[in-house]
N, CA, C and O atoms as CSV, one atom per row, in Angstrom:
chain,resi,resn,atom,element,x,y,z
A,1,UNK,N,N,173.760,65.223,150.190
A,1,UNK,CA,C,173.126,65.597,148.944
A,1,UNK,C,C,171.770,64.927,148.825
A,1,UNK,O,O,171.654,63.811,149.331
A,2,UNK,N,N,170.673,65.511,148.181
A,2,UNK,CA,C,169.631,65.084,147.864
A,2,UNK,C,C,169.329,64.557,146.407
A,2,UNK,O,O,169.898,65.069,145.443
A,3,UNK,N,N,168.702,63.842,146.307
A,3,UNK,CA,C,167.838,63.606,144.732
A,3,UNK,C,C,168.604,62.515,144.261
A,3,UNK,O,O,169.032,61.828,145.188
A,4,UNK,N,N,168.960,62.075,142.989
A,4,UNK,CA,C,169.757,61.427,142.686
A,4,UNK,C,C,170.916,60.649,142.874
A,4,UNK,O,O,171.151,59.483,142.555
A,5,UNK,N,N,171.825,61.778,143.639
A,5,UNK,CA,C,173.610,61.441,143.876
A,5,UNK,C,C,173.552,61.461,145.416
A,5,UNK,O,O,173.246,62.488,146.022
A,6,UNK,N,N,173.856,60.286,146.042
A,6,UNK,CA,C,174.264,59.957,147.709
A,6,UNK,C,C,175.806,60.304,147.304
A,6,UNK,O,O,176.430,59.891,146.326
A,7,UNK,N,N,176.300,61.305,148.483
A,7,UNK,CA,C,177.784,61.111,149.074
A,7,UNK,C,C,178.049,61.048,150.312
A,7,UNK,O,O,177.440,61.810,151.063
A,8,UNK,N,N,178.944,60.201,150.808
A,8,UNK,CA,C,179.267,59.915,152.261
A,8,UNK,C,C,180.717,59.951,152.305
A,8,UNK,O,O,181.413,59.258,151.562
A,9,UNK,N,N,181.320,61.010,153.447
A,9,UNK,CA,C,182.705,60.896,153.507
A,9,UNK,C,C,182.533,60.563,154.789
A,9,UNK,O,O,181.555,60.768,155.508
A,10,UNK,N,N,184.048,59.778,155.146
A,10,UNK,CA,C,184.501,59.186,156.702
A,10,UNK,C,C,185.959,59.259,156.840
A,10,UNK,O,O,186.701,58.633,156.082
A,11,UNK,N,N,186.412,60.046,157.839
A,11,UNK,CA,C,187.642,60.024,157.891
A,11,UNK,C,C,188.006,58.336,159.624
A,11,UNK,O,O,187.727,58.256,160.821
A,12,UNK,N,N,188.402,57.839,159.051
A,12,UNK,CA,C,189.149,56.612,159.958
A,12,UNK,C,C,190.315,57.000,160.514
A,12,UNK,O,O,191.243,57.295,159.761
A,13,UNK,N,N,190.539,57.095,162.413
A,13,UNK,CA,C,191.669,57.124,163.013
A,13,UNK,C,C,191.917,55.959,163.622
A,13,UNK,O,O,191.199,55.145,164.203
A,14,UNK,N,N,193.653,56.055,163.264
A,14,UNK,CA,C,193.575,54.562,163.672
A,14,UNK,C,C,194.929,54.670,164.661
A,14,UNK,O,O,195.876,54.176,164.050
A,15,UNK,N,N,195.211,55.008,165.590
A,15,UNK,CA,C,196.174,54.794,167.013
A,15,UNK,C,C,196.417,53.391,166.872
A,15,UNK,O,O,196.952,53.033,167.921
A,16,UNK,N,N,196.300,52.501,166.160
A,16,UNK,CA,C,196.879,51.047,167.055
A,16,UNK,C,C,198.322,50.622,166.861
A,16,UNK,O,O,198.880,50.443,165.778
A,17,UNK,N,N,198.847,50.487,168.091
A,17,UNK,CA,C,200.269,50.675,168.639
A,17,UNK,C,C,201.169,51.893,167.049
A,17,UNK,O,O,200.805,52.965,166.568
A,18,UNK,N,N,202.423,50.952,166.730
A,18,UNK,CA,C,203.450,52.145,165.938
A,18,UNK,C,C,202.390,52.645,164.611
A,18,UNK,O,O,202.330,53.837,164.307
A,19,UNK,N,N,201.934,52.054,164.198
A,19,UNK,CA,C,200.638,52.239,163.075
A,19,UNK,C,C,199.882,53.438,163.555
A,19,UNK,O,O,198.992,53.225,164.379
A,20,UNK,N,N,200.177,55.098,163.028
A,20,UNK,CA,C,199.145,56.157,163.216
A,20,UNK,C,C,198.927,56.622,162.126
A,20,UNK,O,O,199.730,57.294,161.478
A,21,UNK,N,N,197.179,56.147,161.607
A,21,UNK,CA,C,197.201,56.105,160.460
A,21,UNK,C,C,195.948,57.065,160.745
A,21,UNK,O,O,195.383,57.064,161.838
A,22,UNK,N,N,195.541,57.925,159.623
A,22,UNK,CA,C,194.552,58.794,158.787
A,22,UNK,C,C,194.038,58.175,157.556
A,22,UNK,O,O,194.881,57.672,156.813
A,23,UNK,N,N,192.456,58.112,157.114
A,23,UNK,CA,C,192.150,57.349,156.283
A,23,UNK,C,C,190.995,58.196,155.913
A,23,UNK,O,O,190.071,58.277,156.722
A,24,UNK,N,N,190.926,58.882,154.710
A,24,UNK,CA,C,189.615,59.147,154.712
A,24,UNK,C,C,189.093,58.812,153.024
A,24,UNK,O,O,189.736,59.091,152.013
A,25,UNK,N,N,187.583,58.058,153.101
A,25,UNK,CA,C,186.490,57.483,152.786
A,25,UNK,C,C,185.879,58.487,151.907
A,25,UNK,O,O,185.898,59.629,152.366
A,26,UNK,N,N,185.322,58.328,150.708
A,26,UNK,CA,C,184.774,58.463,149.923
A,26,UNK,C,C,183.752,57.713,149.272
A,26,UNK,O,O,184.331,56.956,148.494
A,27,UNK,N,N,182.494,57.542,149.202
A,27,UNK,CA,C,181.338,56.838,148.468
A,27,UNK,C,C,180.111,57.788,147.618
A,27,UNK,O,O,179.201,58.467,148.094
A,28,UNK,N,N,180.400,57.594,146.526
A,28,UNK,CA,C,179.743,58.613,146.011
A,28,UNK,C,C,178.512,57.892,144.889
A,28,UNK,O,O,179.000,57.755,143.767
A,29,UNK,N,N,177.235,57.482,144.970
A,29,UNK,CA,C,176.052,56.943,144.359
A,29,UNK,C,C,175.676,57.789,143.475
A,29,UNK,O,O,175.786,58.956,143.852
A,30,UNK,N,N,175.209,57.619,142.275
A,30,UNK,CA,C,174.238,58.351,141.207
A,30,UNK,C,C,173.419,57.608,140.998
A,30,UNK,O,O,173.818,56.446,140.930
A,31,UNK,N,N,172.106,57.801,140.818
A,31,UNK,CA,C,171.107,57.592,139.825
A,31,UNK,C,C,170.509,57.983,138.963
A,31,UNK,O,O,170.042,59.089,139.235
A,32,UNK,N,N,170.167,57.521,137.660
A,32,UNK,CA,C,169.467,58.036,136.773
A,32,UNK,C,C,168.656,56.668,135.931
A,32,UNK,O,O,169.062,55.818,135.139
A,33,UNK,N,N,167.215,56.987,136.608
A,33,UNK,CA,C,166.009,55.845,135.803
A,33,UNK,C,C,166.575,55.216,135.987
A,33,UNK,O,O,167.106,55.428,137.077
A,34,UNK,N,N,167.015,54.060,135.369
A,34,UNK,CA,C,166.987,52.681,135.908
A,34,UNK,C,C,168.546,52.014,135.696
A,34,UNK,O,O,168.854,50.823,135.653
A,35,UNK,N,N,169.406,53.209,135.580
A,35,UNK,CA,C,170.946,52.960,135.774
A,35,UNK,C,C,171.341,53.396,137.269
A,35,UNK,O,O,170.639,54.217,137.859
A,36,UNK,N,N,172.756,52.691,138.017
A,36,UNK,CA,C,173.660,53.861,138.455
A,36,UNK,C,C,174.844,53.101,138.617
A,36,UNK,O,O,175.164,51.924,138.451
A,37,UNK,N,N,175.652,54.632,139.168
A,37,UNK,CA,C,176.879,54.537,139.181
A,37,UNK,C,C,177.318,54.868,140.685
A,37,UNK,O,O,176.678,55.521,141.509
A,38,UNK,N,N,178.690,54.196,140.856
A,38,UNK,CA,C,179.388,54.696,142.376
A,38,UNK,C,C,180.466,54.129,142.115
A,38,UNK,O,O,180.835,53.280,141.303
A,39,UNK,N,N,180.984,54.798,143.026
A,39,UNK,CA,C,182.541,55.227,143.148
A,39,UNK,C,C,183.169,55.453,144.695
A,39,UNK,O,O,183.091,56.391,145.488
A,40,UNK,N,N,183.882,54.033,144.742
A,40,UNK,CA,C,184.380,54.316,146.191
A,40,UNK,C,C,185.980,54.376,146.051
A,40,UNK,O,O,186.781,53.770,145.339
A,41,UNK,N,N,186.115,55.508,147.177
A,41,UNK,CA,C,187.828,55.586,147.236
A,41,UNK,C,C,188.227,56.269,148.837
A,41,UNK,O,O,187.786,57.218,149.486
A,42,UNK,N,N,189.404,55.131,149.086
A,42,UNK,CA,C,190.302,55.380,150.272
A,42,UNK,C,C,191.584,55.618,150.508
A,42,UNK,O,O,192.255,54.697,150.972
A,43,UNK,N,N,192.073,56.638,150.296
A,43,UNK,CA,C,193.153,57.646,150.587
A,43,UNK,C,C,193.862,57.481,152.078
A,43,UNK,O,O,193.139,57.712,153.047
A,44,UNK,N,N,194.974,57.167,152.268
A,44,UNK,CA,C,195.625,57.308,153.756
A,44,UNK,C,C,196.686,58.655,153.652
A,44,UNK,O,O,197.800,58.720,153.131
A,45,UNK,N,N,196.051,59.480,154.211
A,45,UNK,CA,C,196.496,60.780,154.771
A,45,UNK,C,C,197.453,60.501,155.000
A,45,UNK,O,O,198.242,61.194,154.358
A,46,UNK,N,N,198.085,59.576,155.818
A,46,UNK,CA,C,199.402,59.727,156.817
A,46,UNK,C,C,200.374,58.792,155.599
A,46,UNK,O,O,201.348,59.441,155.216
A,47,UNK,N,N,200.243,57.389,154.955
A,47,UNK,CA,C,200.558,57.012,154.161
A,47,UNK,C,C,200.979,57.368,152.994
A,47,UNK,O,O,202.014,56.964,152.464
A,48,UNK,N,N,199.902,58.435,152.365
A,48,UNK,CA,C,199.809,58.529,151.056
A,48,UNK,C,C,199.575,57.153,150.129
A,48,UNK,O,O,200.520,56.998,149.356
A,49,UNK,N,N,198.813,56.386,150.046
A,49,UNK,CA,C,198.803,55.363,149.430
A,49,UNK,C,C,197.142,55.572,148.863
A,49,UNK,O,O,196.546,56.617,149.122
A,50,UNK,N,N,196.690,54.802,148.314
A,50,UNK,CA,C,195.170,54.632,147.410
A,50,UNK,C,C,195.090,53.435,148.434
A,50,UNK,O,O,196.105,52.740,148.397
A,51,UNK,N,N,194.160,53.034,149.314
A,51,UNK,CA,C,194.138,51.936,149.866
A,51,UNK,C,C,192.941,51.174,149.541
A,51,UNK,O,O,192.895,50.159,150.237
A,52,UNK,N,N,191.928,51.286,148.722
A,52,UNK,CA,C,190.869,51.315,148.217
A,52,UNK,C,C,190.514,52.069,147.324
A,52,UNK,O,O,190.785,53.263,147.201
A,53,UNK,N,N,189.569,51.063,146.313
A,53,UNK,CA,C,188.973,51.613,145.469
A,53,UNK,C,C,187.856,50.945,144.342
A,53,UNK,O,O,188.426,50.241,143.509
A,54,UNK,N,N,187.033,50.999,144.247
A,54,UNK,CA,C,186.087,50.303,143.357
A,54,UNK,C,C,184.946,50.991,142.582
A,54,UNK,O,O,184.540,52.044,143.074
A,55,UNK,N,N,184.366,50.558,141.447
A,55,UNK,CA,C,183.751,51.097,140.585
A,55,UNK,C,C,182.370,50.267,140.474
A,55,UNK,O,O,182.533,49.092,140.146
A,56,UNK,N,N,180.634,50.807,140.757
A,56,UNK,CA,C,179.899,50.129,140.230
A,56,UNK,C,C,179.402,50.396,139.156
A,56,UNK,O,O,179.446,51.574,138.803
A,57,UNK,N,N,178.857,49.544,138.403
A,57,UNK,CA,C,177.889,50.035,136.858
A,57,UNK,C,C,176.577,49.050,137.524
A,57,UNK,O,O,176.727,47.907,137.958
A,58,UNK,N,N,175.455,49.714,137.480
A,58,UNK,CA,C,174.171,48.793,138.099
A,58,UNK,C,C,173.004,49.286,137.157
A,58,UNK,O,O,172.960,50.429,136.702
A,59,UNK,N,N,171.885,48.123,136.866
A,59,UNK,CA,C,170.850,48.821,135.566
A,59,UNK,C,C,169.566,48.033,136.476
A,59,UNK,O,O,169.436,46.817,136.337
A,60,UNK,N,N,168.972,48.521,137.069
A,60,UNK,CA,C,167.257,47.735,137.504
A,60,UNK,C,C,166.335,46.977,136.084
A,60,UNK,O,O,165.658,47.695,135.347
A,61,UNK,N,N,166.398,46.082,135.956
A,61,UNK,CA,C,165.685,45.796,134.806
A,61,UNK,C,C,164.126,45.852,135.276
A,61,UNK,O,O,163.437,46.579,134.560
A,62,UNK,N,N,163.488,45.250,136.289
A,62,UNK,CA,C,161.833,46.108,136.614
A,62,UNK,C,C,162.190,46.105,138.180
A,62,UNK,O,O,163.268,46.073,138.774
A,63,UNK,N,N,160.760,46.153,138.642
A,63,UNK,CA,C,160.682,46.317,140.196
A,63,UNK,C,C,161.410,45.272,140.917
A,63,UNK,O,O,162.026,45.512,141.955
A,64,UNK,N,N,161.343,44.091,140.367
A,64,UNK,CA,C,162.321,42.904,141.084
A,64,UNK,C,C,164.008,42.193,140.826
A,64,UNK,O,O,164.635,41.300,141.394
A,65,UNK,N,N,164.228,42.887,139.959
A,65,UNK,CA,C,165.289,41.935,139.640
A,65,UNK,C,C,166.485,43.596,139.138
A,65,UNK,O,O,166.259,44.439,138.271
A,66,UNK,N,N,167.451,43.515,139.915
A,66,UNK,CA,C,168.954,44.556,138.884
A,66,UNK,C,C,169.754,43.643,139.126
A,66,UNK,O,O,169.679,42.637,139.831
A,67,UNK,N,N,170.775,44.198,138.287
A,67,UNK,CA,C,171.922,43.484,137.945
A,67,UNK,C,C,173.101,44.556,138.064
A,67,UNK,O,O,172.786,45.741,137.954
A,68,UNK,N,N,174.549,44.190,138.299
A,68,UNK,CA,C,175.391,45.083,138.745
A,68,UNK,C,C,176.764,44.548,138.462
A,68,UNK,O,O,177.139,43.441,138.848
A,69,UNK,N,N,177.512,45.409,137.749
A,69,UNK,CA,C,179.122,45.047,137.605
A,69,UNK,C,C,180.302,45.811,138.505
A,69,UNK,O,O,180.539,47.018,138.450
A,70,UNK,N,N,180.814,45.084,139.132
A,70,UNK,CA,C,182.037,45.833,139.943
A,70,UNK,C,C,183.206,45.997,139.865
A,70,UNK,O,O,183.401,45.235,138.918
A,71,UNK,N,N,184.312,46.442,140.135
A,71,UNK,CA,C,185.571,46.552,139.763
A,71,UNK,C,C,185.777,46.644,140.654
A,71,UNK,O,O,184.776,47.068,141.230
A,72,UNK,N,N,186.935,46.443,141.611
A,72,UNK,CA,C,187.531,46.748,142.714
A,72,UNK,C,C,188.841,45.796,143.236
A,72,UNK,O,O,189.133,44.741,142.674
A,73,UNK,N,N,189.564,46.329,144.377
A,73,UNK,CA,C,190.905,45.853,144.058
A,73,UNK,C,C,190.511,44.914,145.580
A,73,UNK,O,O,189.980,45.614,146.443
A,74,UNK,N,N,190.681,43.744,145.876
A,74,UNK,CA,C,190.919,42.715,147.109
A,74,UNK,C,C,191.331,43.578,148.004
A,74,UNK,O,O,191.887,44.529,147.455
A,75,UNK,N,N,191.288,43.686,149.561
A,75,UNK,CA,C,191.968,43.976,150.825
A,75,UNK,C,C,192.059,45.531,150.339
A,75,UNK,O,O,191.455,46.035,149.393
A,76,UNK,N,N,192.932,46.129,151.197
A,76,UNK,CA,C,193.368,47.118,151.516
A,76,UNK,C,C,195.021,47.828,151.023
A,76,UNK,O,O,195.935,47.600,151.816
A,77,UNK,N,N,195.273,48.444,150.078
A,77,UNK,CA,C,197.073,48.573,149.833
A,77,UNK,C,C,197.386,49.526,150.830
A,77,UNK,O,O,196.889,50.547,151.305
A,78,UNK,N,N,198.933,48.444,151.050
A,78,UNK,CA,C,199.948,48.966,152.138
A,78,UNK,C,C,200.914,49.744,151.496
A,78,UNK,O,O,201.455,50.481,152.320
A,79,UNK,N,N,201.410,49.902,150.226
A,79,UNK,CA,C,202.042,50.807,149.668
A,79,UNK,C,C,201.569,51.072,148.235
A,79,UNK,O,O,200.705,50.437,147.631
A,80,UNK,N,N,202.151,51.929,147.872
A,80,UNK,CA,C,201.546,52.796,146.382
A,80,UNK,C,C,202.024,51.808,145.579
A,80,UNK,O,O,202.831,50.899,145.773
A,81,UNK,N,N,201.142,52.277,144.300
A,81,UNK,CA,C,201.092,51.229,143.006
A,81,UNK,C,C,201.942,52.137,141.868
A,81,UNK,O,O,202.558,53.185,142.060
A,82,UNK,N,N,201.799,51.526,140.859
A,82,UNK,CA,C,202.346,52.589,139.545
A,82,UNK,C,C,201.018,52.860,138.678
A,82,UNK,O,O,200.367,52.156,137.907
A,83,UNK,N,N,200.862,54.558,139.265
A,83,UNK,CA,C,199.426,54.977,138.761
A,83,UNK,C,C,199.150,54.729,136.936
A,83,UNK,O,O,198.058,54.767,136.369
A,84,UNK,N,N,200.425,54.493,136.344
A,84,UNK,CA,C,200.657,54.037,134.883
A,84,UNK,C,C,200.233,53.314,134.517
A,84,UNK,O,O,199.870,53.395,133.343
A,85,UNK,N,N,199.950,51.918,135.398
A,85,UNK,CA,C,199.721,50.551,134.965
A,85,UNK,C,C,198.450,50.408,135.497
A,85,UNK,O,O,198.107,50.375,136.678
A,86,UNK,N,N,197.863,50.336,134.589
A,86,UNK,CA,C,196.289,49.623,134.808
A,86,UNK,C,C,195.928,48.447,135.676
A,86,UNK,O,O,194.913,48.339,136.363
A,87,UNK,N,N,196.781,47.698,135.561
A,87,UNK,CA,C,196.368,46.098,136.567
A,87,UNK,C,C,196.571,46.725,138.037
A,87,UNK,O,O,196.444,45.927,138.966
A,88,UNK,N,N,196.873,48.070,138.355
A,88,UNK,CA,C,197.210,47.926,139.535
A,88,UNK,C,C,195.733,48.530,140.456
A,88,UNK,O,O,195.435,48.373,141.640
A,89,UNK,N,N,195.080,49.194,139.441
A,89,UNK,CA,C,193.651,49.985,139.852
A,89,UNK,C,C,192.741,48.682,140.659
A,89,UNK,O,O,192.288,48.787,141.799
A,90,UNK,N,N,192.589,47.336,139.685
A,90,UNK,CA,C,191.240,47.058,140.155
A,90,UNK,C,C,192.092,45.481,139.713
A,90,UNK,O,O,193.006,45.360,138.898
A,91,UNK,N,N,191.607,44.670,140.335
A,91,UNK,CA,C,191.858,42.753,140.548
A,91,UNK,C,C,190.921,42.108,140.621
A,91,UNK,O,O,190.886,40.893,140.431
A,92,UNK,N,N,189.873,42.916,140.950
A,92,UNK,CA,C,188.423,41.766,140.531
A,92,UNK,C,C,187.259,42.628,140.063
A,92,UNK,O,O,186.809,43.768,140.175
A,93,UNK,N,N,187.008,41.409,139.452
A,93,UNK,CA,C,185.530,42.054,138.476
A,93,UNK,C,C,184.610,41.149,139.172
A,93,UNK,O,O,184.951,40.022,139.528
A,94,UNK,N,N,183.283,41.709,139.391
A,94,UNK,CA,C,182.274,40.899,139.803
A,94,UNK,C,C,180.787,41.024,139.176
A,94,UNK,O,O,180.149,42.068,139.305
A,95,UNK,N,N,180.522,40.446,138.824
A,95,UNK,CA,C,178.580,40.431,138.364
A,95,UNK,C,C,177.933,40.012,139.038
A,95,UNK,O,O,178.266,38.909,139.472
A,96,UNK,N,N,176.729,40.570,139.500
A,96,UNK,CA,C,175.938,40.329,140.724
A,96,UNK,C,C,174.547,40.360,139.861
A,96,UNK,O,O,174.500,41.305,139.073
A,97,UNK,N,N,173.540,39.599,139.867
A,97,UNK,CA,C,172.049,39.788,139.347
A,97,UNK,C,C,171.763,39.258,140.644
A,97,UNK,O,O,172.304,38.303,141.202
A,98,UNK,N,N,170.402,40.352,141.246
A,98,UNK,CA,C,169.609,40.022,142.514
A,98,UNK,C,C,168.043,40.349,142.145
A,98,UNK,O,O,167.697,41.413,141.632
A,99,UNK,N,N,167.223,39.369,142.454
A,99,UNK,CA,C,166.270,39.462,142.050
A,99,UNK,C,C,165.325,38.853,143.430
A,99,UNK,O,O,165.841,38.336,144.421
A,100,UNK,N,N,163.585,39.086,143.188
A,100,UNK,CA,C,162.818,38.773,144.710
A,100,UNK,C,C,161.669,38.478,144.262
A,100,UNK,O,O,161.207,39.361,143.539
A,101,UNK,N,N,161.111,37.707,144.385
A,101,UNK,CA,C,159.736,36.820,144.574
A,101,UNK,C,C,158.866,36.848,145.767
A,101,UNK,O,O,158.780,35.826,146.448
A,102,UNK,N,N,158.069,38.150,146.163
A,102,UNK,CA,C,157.266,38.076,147.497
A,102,UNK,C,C,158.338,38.783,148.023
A,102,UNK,O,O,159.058,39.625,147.485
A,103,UNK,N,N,158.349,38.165,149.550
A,103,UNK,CA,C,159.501,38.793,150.573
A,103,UNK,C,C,160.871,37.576,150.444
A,103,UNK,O,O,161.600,37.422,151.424
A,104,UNK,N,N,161.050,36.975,149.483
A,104,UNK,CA,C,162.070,36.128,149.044
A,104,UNK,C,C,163.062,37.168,148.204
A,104,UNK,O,O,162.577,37.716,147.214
A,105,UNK,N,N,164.281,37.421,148.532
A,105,UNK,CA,C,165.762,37.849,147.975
A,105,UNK,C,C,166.603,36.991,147.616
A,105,UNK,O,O,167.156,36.205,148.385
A,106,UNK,N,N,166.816,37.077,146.161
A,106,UNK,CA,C,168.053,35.759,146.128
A,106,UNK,C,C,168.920,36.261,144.799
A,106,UNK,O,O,168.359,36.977,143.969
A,107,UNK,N,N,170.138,35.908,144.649
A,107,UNK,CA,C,170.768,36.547,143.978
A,107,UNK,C,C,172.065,35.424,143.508
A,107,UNK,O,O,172.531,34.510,144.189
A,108,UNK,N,N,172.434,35.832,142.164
A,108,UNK,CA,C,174.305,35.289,141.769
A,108,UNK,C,C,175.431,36.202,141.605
A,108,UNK,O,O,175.389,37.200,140.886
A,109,UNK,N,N,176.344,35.866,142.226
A,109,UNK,CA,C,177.552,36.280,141.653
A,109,UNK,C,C,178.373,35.979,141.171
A,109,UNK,O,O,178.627,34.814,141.475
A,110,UNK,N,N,179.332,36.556,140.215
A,110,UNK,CA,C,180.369,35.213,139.234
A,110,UNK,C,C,181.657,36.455,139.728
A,110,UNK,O,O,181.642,37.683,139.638
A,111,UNK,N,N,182.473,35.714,140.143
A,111,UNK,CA,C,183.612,36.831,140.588
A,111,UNK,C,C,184.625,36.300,139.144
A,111,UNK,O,O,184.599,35.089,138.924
A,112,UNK,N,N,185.541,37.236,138.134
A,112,UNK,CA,C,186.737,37.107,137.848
A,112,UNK,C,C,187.893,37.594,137.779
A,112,UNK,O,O,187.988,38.551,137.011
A,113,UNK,N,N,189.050,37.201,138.444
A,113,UNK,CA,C,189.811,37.662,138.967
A,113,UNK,C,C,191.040,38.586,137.881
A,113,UNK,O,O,192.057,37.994,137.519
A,114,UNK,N,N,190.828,39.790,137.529
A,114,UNK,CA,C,192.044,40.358,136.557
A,114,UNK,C,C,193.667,39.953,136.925
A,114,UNK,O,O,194.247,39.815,138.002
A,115,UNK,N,N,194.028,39.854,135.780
A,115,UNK,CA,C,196.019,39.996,136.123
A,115,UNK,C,C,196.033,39.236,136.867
A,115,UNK,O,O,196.422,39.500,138.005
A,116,UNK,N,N,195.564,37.853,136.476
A,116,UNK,CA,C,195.629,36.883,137.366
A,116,UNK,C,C,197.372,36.257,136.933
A,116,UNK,O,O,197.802,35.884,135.841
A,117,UNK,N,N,198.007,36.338,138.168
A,117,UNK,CA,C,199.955,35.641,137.550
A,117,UNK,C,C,199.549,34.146,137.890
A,117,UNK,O,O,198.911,33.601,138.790
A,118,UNK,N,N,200.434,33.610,136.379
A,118,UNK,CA,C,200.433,31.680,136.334
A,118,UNK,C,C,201.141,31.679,136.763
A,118,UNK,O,O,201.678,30.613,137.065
């Protein structure tokens, strides 16, 4: 796609030994002025499981410096969740501000971890 919205699909084969797995990749970018959005998701064909998945919200505040919130779940799931329950979508939240001075890049992130069990 052109203009605004990047999409990239990838299907992953994976032969290694009893493990014959199908995986296919989804990344889908928007922009609009000085927001965007994306959306990644990984589906196992052979599994059926959600094995991935994450959400960005990102805003450029000028030419040097955006900032960006993420959602997304740790590693990879080996079996299905209960699509009912919310804690099971996403386990970490992250804020990222990256900003550049010259050819200097430097940036923070504050990771917090959802449905965290005491």
């Amino acid at each position: 796609m052109s203009g605004p919205c990047h999409s990239d699909n990838r299907l992953k084969i994976d032969f290694n030994g009893d493990n014959k797995n199908l995986t296919w990749y989804n990344r889908t970018v928007v922009t609009k002025d000085k927001f965007t959005f994306g959306i990644l998701g990984a589906y196992g064909l052979t599994s059926h499981v959600l094995v991935k998945n994450s959400l960005l919200f990102g805003y450029k505040h000028d030419s040097n410096t955006s900032a960006y919130l993420r959602l997304h779940n740790n590693g990879f799931r080996r079996t299905a969740f209960n699509w009912g329950d919310l804690s099971g979508y996403f386990d970490t939240l992250k804020i990222d501000v990256i900003s550049s001075i010259n050819d200097l890049k430097y940036g923070l992130e504050v990771s917090y971890y959802l449905y965290r069990q005491h």
